[in-house]
Legacy VTK file of the C-alpha trace (Angstrom):
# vtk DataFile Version 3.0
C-alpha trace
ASCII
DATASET POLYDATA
POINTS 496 float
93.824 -32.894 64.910
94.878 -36.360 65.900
92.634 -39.637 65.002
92.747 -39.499 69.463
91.234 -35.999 69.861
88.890 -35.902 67.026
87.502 -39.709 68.681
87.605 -38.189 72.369
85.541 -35.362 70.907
82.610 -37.491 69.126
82.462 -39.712 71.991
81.758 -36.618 73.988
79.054 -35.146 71.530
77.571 -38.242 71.329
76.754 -37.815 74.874
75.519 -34.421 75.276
73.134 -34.264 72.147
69.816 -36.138 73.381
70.139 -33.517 76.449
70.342 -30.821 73.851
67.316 -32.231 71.392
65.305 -32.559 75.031
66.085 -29.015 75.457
64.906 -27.995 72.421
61.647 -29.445 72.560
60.821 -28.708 75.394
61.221 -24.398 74.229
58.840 -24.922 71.510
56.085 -27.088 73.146
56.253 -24.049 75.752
55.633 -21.681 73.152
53.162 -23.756 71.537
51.047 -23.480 74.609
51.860 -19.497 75.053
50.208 -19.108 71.083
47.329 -21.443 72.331
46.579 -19.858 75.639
46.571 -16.531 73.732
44.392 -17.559 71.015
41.465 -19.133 73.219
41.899 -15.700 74.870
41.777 -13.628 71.575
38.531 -15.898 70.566
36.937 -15.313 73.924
37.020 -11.829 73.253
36.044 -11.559 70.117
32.832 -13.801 71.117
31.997 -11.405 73.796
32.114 -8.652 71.124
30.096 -10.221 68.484
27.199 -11.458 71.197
27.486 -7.495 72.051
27.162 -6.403 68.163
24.346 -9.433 67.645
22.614 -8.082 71.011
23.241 -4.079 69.548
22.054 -5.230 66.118
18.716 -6.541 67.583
18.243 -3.894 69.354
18.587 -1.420 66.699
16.639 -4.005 64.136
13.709 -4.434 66.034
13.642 -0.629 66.969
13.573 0.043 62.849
11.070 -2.817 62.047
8.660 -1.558 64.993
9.158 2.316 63.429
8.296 0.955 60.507
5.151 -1.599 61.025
3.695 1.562 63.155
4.139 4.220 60.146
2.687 0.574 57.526
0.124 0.422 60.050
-1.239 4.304 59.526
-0.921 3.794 55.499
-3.890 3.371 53.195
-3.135 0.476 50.462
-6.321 1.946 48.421
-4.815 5.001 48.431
-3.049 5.881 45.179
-0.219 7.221 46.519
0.672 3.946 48.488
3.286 2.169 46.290
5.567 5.837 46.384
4.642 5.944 50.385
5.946 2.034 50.742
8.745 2.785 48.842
9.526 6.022 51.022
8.921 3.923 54.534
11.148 0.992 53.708
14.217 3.477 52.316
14.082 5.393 55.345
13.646 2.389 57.752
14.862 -0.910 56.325
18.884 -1.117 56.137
19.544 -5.214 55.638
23.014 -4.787 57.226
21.806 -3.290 60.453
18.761 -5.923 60.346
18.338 -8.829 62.940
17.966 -11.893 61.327
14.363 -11.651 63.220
13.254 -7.861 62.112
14.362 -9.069 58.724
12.033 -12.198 58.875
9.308 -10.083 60.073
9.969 -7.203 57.330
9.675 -9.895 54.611
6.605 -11.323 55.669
5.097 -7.688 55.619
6.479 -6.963 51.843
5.325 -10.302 50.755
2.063 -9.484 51.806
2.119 -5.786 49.745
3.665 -6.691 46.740
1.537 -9.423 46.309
-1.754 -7.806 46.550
-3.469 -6.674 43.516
-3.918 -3.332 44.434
-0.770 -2.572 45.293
0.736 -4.410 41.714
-2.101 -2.217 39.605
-1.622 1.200 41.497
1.995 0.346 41.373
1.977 -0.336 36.962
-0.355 2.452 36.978
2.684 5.013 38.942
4.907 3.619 36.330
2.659 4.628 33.741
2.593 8.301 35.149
5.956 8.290 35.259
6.053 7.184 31.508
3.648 9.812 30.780
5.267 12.731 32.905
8.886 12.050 30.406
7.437 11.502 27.775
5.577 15.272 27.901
8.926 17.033 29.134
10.861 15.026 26.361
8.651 16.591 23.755
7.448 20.403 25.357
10.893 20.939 26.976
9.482 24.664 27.496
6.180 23.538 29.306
7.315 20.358 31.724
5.013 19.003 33.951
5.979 17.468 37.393
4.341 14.969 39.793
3.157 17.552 42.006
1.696 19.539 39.460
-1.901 20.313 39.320
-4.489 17.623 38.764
-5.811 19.496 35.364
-2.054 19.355 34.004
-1.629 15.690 34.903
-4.942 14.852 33.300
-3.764 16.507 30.029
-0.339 14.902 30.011
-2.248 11.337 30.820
-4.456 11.646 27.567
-1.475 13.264 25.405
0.025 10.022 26.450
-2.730 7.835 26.052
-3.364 8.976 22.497
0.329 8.697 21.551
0.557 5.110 22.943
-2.843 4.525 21.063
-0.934 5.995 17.609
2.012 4.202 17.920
0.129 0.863 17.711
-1.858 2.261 15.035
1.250 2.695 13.369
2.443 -0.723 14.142
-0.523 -2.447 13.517
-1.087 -0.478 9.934
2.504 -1.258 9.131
1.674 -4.945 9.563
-1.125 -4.964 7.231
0.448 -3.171 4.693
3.851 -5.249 4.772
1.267 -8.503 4.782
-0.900 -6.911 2.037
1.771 -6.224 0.057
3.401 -9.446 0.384
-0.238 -10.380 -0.630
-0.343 -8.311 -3.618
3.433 -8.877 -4.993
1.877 -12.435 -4.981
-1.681 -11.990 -6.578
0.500 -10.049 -9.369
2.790 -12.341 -10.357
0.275 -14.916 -10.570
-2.465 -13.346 -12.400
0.963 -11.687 -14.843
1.813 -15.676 -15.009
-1.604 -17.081 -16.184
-1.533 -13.517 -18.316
1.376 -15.340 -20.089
0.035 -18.818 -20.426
-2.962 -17.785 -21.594
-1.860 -15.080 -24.215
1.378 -16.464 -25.106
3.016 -13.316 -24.406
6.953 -13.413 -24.363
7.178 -11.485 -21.282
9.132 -13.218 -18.621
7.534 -14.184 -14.889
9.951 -11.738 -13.747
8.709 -8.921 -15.803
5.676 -8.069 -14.129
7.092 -5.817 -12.067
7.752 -3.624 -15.251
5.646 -0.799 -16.406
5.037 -2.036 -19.781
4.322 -5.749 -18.684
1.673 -3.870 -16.033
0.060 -2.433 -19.144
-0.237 -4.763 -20.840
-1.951 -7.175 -18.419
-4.252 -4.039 -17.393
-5.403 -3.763 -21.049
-5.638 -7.614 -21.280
-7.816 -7.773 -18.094
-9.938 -4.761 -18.966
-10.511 -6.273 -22.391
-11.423 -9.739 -20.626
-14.020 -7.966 -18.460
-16.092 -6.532 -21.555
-15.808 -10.093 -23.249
-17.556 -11.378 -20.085
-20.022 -8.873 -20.691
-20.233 -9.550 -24.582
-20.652 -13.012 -23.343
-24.128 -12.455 -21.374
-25.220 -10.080 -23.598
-24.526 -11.771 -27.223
-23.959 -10.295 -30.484
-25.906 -7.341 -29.720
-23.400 -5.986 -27.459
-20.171 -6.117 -30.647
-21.268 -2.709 -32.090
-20.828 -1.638 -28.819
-17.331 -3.574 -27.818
-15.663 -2.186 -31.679
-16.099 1.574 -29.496
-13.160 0.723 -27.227
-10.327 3.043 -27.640
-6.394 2.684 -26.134
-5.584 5.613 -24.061
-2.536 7.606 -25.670
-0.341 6.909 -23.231
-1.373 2.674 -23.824
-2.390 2.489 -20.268
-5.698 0.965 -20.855
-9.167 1.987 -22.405
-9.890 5.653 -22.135
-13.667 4.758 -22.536
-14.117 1.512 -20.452
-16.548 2.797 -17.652
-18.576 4.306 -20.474
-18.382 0.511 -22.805
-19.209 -1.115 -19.750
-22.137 0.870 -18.432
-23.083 0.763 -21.841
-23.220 -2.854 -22.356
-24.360 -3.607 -18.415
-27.694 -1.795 -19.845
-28.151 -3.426 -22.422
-27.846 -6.770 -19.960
-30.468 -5.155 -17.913
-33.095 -4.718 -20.975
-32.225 -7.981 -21.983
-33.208 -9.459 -18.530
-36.075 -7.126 -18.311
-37.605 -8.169 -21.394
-36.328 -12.303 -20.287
-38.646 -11.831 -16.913
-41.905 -10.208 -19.287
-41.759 -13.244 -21.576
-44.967 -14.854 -20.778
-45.423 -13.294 -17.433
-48.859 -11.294 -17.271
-48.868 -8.071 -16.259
-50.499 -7.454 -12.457
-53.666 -4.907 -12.790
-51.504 -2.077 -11.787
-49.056 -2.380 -14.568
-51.843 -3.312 -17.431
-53.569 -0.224 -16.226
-50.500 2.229 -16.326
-49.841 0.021 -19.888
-52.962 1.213 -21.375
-52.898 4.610 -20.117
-49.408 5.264 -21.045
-50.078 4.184 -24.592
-53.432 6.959 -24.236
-51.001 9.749 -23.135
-48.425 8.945 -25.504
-50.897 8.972 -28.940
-52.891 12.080 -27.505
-49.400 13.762 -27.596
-48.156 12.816 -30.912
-52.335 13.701 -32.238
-51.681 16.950 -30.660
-48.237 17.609 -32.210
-49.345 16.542 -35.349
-52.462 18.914 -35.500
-50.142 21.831 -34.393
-47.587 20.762 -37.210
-50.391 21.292 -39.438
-51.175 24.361 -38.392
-53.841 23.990 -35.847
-52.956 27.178 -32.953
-55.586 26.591 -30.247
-53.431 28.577 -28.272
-54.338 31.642 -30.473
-57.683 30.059 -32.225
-59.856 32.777 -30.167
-63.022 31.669 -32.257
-63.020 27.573 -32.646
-61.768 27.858 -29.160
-65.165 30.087 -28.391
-67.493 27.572 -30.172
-66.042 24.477 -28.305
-66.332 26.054 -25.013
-69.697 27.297 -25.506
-70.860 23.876 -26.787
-68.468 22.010 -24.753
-70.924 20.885 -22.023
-74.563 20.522 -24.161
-75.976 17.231 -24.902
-76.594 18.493 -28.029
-74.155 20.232 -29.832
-73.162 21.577 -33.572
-69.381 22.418 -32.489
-67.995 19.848 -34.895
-69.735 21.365 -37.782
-68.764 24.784 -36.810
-65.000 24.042 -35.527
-62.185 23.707 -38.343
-61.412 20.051 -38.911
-57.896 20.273 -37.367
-58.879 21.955 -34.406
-61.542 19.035 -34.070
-58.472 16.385 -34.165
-56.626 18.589 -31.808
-59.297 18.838 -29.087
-60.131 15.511 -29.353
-56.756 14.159 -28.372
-56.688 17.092 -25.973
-59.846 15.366 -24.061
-58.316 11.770 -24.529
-55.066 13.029 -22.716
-57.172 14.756 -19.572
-59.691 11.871 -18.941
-56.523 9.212 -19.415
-54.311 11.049 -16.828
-57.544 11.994 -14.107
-58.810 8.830 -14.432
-55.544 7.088 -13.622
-55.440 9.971 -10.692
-58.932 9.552 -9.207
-59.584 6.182 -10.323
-63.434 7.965 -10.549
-65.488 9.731 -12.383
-63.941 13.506 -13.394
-65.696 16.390 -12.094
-66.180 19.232 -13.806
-63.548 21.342 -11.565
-60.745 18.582 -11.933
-61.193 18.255 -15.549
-61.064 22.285 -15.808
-57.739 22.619 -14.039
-56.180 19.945 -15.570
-56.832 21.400 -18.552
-55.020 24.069 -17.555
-52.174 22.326 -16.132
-51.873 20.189 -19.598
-53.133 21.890 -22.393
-51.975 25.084 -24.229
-54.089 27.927 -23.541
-55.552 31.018 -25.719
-52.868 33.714 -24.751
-50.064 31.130 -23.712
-46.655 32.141 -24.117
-44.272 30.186 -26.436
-42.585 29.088 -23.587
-45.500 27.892 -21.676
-46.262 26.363 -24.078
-43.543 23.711 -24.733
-43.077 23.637 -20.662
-46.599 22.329 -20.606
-45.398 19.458 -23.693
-42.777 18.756 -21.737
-45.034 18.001 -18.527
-47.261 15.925 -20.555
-44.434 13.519 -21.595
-43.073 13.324 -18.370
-46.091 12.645 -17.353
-46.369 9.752 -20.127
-43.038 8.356 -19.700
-43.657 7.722 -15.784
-47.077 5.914 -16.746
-45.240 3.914 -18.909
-42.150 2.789 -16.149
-44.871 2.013 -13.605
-46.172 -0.633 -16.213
-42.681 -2.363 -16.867
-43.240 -2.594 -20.240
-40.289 -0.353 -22.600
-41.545 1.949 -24.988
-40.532 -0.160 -28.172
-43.344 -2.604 -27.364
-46.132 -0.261 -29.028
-49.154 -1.072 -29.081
-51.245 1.317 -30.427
-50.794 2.114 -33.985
-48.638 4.586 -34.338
-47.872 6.852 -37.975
-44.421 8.891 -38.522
-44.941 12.722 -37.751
-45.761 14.675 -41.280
-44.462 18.083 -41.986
-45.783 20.438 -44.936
-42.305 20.834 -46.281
-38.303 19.836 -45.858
-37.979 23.125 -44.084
-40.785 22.685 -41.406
-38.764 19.401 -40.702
-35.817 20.998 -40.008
-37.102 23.553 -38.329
-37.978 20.851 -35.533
-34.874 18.826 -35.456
-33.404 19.169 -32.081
-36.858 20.361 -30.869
-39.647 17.788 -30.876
-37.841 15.124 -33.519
-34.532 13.817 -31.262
-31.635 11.741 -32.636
-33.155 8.215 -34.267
-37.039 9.252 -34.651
-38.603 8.662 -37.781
-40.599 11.251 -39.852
-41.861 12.300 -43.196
-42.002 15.347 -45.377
-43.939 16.758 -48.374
-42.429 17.293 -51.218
-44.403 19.404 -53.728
-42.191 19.287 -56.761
-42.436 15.622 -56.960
-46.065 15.178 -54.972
-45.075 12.728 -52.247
-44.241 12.028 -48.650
-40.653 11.723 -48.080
-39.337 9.608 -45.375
-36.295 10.790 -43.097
-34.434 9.304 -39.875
-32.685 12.081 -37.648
-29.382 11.710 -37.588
-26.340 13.101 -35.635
-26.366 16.913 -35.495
-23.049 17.973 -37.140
-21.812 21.247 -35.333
-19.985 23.137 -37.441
-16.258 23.746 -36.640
-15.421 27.290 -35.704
-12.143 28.974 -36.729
-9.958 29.327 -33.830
-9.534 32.512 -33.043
-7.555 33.765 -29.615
-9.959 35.297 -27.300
-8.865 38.855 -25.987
-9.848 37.870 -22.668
-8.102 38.178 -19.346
-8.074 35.459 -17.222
-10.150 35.161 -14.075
-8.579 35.206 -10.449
-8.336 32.326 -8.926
-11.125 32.068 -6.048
-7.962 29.884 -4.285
-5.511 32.140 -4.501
-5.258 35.024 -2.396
-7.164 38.294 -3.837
-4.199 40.401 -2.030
-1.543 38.500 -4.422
-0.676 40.577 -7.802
-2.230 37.951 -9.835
-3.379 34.738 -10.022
-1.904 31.558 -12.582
-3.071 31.803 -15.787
-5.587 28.810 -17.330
-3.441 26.611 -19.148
-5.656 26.525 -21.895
-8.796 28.819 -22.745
-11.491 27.404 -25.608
-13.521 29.736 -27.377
LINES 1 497
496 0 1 2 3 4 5 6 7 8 9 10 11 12 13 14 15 16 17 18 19 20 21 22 23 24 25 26 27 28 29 30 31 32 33 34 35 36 37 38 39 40 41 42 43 44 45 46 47 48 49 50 51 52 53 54 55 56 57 58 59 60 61 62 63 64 65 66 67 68 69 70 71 72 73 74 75 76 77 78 79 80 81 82 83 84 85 86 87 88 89 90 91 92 93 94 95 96 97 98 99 100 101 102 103 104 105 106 107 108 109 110 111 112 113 114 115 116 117 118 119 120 121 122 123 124 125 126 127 128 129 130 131 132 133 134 135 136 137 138 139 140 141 142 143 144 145 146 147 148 149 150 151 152 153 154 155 156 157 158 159 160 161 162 163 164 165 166 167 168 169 170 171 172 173 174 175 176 177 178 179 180 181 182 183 184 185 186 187 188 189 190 191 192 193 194 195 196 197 198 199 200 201 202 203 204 205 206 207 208 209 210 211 212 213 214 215 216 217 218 219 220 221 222 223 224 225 226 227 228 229 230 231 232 233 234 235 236 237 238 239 240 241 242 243 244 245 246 247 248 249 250 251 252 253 254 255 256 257 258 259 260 261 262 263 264 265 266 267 268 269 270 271 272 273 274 275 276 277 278 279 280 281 282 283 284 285 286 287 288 289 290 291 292 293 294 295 296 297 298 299 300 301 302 303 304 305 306 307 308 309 310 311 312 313 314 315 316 317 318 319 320 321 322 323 324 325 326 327 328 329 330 331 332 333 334 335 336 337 338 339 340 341 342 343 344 345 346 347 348 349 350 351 352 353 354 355 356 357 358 359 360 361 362 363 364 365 366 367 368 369 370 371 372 373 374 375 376 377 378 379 380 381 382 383 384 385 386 387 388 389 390 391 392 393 394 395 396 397 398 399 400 401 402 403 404 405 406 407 408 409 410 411 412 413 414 415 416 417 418 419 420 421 422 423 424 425 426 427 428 429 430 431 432 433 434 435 436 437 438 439 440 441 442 443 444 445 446 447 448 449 450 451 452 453 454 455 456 457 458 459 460 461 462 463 464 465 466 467 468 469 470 471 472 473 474 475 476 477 478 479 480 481 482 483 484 485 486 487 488 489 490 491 492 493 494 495
């Protein structure tokens, strides 16, 4: 193209292009104004729509809320069924999307006012419970579940299963507590007491060892030995005889025969303190009076022993026993010249022993009656049996050792003067030990070779050790064991 054409055709361009710009703006400011036009008419519509779905939406809103304030309305809050009737109403009547703003303004005022009341909260906790109750039975009797609308009787009994099983579970929790705490405690205590074990014994255990069987024995012995040195300690040298008896248990686990050391030495405190609270304290009328008639009773026994000893039988003596009852009542009598000298000693004691123990009875004068049966509740009788006989001994020291506790005063303070029982020979002796002469009691024999009274102390009774032999016995069923069985366990050990 020539410089000419190419100019001629610019120059002509030139012209023509604000016409063609024009143009174009003028297209699109049209079509702007189409899209406008049809948006405002797109909005307009879709306004009329929603006031139709708001107006719909109230309609239907208002229609639920006054369906459900009329079926509120006819519902008893004390009723217990109330919170599951509540929940039921609002579920079936109550959507939130298809609520008004309004019937949802009014429906929350209405459940503010239920789930705030008290009622409502308790019966509601108490549903929940049920609940709680009703799986907790079916979890554990899968074979014999219980619904809500079972029967009031099956509810009940599910309710108290579950009561009691809440009740042991914080049992449970609450023993669990204590123990971890009193363990915690104890692990504590026992080091420290196994600690101060060391310091004060000088032991070479470790602090850390008293978790160890050994180191546990050892402090047990060392404390059980520290609580008879307390009681050595209030009782004084008078109670060392009785500490030398302790003995280690075989398996070193501590005194076999503490209790019996201790119980031992704890009486010995006791007679100790008893005879602390006599010194210089006078006796009150009552105890001087069971004093005196103790010490009565106890010398008319030891008379009558004696006399019997010696050969006096009144029990069999029909003819010094005639003469004293015939006399027994004169004024004037010649019994004692008549009656053999023993029998004399006898009866007299026998007389002292009656008056002493119906006088402390009656706190009178004996009648004749009273005197007569005690008699024969006391004193051996012509034609009494052996056996009566030392039954009706034994009453009279009973009877004798009670005086004497009602007076406070122990037997060791005698007053009365009192002479070791005499037997004829060695072998009368012996044939009382274990009978009237006990462990410790003093007495004397006669000894005719060498013409004097021997004195003795009884001792311990040796028994003699019997061979062991195996006993052809069968065992004994078990009482435990079931008499149907074939047979029961065998003793471990059978002694002769």
């Amino acid at each position: 193209m020539s410089g000419k054409t190419f100019l001629s055709a610019f120059q002509m361009g030139a012209k023509m292009y604000p016409d063609i710009v024009k143009s174009r703006e003028d297209q699109i400011d049209k079509k702007l104004k189409r899209d406008i036009l049809d948006l405002q008419k797109n909005k307009l519509e879709i306004d009329a729509n929603l006031a139709e779905a708001k107006k719909n939406r109230e309609v239907i809103g208002m229609k639920s809320l006054n369906e459900f304030k009329t079926e509120y309305e006819a519902l008893d809050m004390n009723d217990s069924r109330f919170p599951s009737q509540w929940r039921r109403l609002v579920k079936d009547n109550i959507t939130g999307i298809g609520m008004s703003q309004r019937s949802l303004e009014e429906f929350n005022t209405i459940k503010e006012t239920v789930v705030n009341n008290e009622i409502f909260k308790a019966k509601e906790a108490a549903e929940a419970d049920a609940l709680a109750a009703l799986s907790w039975w079916n979890d554990n009797n899968p074979l014999n579940k219980v619904g809500p609308d079972s029967p009031p009787d099956a509810i009940k009994v599910v309710n108290d299963s579950y009561k009691e099983h809440l009740q042991e579970e914080k049992s449970k929790s609450i023993r669990a507590e204590v123990e971890a705490k009193g363990s915690a405690e104890t692990a504590l205590k026992d080091k420290a007491e196994f600690v101060a074990f060391i310091e004060e014994t000088g032991s070479t255990y470790l602090p850390e060892d008293y978790t160890k069987p050994e180191a546990k024995d050892a402090l047990r012995v060392h404390k059980q030995t520290k609580e008879v040195k307390d009681l050595i300690m209030e009782v004084g040298s008078e109670g060392l005889p009785i500490m030398a008896k302790l003995e280690i248990s075989p398996d070193g686990r501590g005194y076999k025969n503490l209790l019996a050391v201790k119980a031992e030495l704890r009486t010995l405190a006791n007679q100790q303190k008893e005879k602390r609270e006599r010194s210089g304290k006078d006796l009150s009328e009552a105890e001087g009076n069971a004093l005196m008639y103790s010490e009565r009773l106890r010398f008319a026994n030891e008379t009558m022993d004696q006399m019997v000893i010696e050969g006096a039988a009144p029990e069999s003596d029909f003819i010094n026993g005639l003469i004293a009852q015939y006399t027994g009542g004169k004024t004037f009598n010649i019994a004692n010249a008549l009656i053999n000298p023993k029998y004399q000693k006898w009866k007299s004691a026998a007389d002292n022993y009656i008056r002493a123990t119906l006088r402390k009875e009656s706190g009178a004068a004996i009648a004749d009656h009273e005197y007569i049966g005690g008699f024969k509740d006391y004193i051996p009788l012509l034609g009494d049996s052996a056996e009566l006989k030392e039954h009706k001994r034994d009453l009279r020291i009973g009877v004798a050792d009670t005086m004497r506790r009602i007076s406070g005063v122990p037997w060791e303070e005698t007053y009365l003067p009192r002479k070791p029982m005499r037997f004829p020979s060695k072998e009368a002796a012996n044939r009382y030990k274990g009978k009237w002469l006990k462990e410790g009691d003093k007495g004397e024999f006669y000894d005719k070779d060498r013409k004097m009274w021997i004195p003795f102390t009884v001792g311990k009774s040796k028994a003699a050790k019997k061979p062991e032999t195996k006993p052809d016995l069968k065992p004994l069923p078990d009482p435990m064991v079931n008499p149907l069985l074939k047979a029961a366990p065998a003793p471990t050990s059978i002694r002769p």
